[in-house]
N, C-alpha and C positions, 0 to 999 in steps of 0.2 A: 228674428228668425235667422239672421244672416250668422250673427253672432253664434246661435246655438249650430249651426253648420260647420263654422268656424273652429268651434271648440270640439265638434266630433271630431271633426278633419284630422285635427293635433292630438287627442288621444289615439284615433287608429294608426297615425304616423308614429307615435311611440310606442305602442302595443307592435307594428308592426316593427321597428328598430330594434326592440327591445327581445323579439323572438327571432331575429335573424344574427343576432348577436349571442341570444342562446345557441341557436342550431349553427354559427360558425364555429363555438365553442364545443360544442358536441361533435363538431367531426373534424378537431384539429387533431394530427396523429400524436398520439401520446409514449411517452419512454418513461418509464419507472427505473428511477436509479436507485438499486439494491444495495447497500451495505452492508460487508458483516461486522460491522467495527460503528464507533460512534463519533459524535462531530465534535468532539475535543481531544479526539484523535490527530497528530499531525499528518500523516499518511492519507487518511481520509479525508482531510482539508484540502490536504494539494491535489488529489484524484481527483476532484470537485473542481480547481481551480484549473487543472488540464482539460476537464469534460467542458467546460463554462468557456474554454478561450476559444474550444471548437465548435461552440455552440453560438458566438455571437453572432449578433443579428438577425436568429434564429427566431424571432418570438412566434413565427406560427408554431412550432413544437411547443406543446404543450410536458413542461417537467413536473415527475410527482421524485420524493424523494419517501423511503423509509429505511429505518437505521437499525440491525439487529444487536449492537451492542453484546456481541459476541467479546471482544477482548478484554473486560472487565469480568464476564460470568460468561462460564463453561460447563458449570456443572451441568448433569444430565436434564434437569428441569429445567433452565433456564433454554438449555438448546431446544427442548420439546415446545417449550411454550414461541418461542424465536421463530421456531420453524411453520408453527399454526399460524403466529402473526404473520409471517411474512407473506405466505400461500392468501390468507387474505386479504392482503392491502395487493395482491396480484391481482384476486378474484374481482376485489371493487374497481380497480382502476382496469383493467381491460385494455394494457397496454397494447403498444404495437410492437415497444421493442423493449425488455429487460437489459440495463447494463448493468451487472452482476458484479462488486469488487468482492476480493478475496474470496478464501476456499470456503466458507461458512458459508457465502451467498449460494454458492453454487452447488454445495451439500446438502443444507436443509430448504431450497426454495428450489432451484431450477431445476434440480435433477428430479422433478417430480412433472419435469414441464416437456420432459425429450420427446423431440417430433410430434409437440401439441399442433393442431390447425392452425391454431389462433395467434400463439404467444411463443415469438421470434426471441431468441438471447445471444448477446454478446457479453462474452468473459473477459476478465482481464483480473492483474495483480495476485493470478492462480502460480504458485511458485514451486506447483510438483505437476504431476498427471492429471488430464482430467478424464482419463479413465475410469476413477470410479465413480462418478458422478454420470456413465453412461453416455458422454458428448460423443465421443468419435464415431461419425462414423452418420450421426444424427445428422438430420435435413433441415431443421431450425435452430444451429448453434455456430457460432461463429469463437475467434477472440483473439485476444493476446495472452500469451505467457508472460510471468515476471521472472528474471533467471538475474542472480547477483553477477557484478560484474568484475568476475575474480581477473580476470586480466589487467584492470584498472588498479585492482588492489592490489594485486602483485608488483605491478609498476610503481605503485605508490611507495611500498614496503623498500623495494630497490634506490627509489631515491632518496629515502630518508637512511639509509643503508649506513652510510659512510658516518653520519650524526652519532650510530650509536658502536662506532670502531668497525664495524666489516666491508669488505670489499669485493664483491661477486664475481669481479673481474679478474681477482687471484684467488677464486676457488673458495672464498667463503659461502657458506651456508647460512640463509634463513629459516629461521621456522617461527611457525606461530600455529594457533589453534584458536577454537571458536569456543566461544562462553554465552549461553542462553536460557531462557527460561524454558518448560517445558510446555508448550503449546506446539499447536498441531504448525503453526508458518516455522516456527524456529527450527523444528525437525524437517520440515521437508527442505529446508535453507540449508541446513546441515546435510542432506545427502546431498543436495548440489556439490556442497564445497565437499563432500569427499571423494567424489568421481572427477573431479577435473585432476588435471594435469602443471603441476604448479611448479615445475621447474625455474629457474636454482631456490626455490623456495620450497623446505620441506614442512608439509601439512599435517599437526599433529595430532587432527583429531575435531574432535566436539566435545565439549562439557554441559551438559543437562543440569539445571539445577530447581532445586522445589522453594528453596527461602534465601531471604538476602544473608542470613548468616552462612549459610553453604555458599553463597556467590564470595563474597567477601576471601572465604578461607580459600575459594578455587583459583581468585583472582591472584592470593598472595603465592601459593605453591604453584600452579604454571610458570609464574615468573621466574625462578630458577630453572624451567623446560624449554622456554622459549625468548622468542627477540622482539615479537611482537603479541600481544592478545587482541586479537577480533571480537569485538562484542554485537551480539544480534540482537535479540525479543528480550526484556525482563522486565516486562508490564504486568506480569505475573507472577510475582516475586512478593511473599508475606513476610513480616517482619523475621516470625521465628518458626523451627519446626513445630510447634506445638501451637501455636496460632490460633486461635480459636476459628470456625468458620463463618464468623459472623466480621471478621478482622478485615480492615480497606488493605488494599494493596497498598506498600511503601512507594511514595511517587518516582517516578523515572529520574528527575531531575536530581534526586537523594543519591539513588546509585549512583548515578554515571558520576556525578561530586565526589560520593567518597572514592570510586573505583580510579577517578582520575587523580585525587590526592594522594593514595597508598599503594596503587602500580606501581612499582620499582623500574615498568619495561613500558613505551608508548602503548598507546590505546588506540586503532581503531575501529572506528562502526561501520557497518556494512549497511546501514539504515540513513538517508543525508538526515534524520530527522535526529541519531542519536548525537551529532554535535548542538541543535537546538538544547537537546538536555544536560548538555556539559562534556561532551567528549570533543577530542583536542581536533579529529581529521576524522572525516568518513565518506567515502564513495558509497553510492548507493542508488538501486533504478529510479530512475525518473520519475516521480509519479505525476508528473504531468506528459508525457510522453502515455501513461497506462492510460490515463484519462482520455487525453485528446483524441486516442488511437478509436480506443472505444468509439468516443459521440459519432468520430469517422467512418465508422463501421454502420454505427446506426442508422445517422445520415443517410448513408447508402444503400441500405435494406430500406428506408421511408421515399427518399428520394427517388432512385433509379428504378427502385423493386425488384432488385436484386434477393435472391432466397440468399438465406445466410451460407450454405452449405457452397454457394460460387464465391461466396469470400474466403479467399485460404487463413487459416492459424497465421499469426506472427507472433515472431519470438521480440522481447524489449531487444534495443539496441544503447537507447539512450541512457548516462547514466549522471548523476549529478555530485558534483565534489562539494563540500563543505567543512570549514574549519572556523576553528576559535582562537584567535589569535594568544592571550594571556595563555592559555594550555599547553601552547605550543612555547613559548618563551620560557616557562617555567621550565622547559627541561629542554631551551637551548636547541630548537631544532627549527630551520628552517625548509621551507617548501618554495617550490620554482615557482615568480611571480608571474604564472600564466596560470595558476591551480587560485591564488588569490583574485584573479581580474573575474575568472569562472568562478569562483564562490560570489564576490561581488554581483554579477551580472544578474545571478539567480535568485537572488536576494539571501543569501546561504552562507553570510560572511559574519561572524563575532567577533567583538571585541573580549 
């Protein structure tokens, strides 16, 4: 008899462990991190790896992740079908707080979500207005901006200045201009960089292009226009204009190889991710900064219970340098060993 007491005792001890383990899990506060891009994206790896550094220790937050693989497929169906998925992995998870990256997330998911009851959102790595997405002004929207950090690159351009004969201190003139794919981030990248103010450096513009054979040939005639080319987005870049639609995209790491072997003028990215794929120097925002900002925000809408709308906007501040050593050798130009200690540190440094 004792026995069979015994053995009740320890199943209602586990029946009962077993549903209080359910019901802590059921009311841990949950955050859905939104992407509009996918996990073999670098950009998305590191916004992941900023969200994750400000998240440690955190394991009462319960994380859900979904991935709209926007930067691969744009066409109108894939965004309609993106945009149904998304709103659903919302609808089952019953977040507490959306961390939204890029403008995709916050086009086809969140902006369906402005001044919900329920469902809090924090933006970030949005790199135009989020006016049309209906945020300002909303009672459930927080975030960060992602803004390039032309000052950096200006700087950058000036110190390599003298590497390629001019001297800004007797009145020479820089110029350079932007070369892109056409996606919706590259354009609004591109108004940034045409509204700043870039003195002694003159800004010539932006280059939109549809396939890598129109990149190639824009690459080769700028370079009699300018001192430097800027390269941003060209993840969406087909081999040829006539491409069929059925055609992968040419990989990143192809461009930026060939754009760095037959540039005639230095290359840099305004993305730290475009020296991963072969460019020689790139300053570019943080994306561990867009992350970390984020979880921070979140945190403190779960934490404090703070409404999102007492959290103000921040614009990135932080930005991250990276280069490739043999790129930079091959055409003889050195960089201040304070830009290499900072590539080093970040893990942002090529041989």
């Amino acid at each position: 008899m004792r026995r069979k007491i015994t053995a009740a005792l320890m199943v209602a001890f586990f029946i009962l462990l077993i549903g209080s383990i359910v019901q802590v899990n059921a009311n841990r506060p949950r955050i859905l991190v939104l992407h509009s891009y996918d996990t073999e994206y670098a950009w998305t790896r590191d916004l992941n790896v900023g969200l994750h550094r400000a998240l440690a220790d955190q394991s009462w937050i319960q994380l859900n992740y979904h991935y709209m693989n926007t930067k691969k497929k744009s066409d109108d169906e894939h965004l309609r079908r993106a945009s149904i998925a998304a709103r659903k992995a919302i609808e089952d998870t019953r977040p507490d707080v959306i961390v939204a990256f890029d403008d995709y997330a916050q086009k086809l998911a969140g902006s369906y979500y402005v001044n919900h009851d329920k469902v809090r959102i924090v933006f970030a790595a949005v790199n135009g207005s989020v006016a049309p997405y209906k945020y300002e002004g909303a009672k459930n929207v927080t975030g960060i901006y992602e803004r390039k950090p032309v000052e950096a690159l200006k700087e950058a351009m000036i110190l390599l200045s003298g590497a390629i004969g001019k001297d800004v201190t007797k009145g020479d003139t820089l110029r350079t201009v932007m070369i892109a794919d056409t996606t919706l981030s590259a354009s609004r990248d591109g108004e940034f960089l045409g509204e700043y103010k870039w003195d002694p450096v003159e800004y010539k513009g932006n280059r939109y292009v549809e396939d890598f054979e129109e990149w190639k040939k824009t690459v080769l005639k700028v370079a009699g226009e300018v001192d430097f080319i800027m390269v941003g987005g060209y993840r969406k870049l087909k081999r040829r204009p006539d491409s069929g639609p059925k055609e992968k995209y040419v990989q990143p790491t192809e461009i930026m190889k060939w754009t760095e072997e037959n540039s005639p003028i230095p290359v840099l990215g305004i993305n730290v991710f475009n020296t991963e794929d072969g460019a020689m120097l790139s300053v570019g925002v943080s994306p561990y900064e867009q992350g970390g900002t984020a979880a921070r925000m979140a945190r403190s809408i779960i934490e404090d219970g703070k409404a999102p709308n007492e959290i103000p906007y921040v614009t990135s501040r932080q930005y991250v340098v990276s280069f490739r050593r043999s790129a930079l050798e091959r055409r003889n130009l050195e960089v201040p060993k304070i830009f290499e200690a900072f590539a080093r540190a970040t893990d942002n440094y090529y041989e």
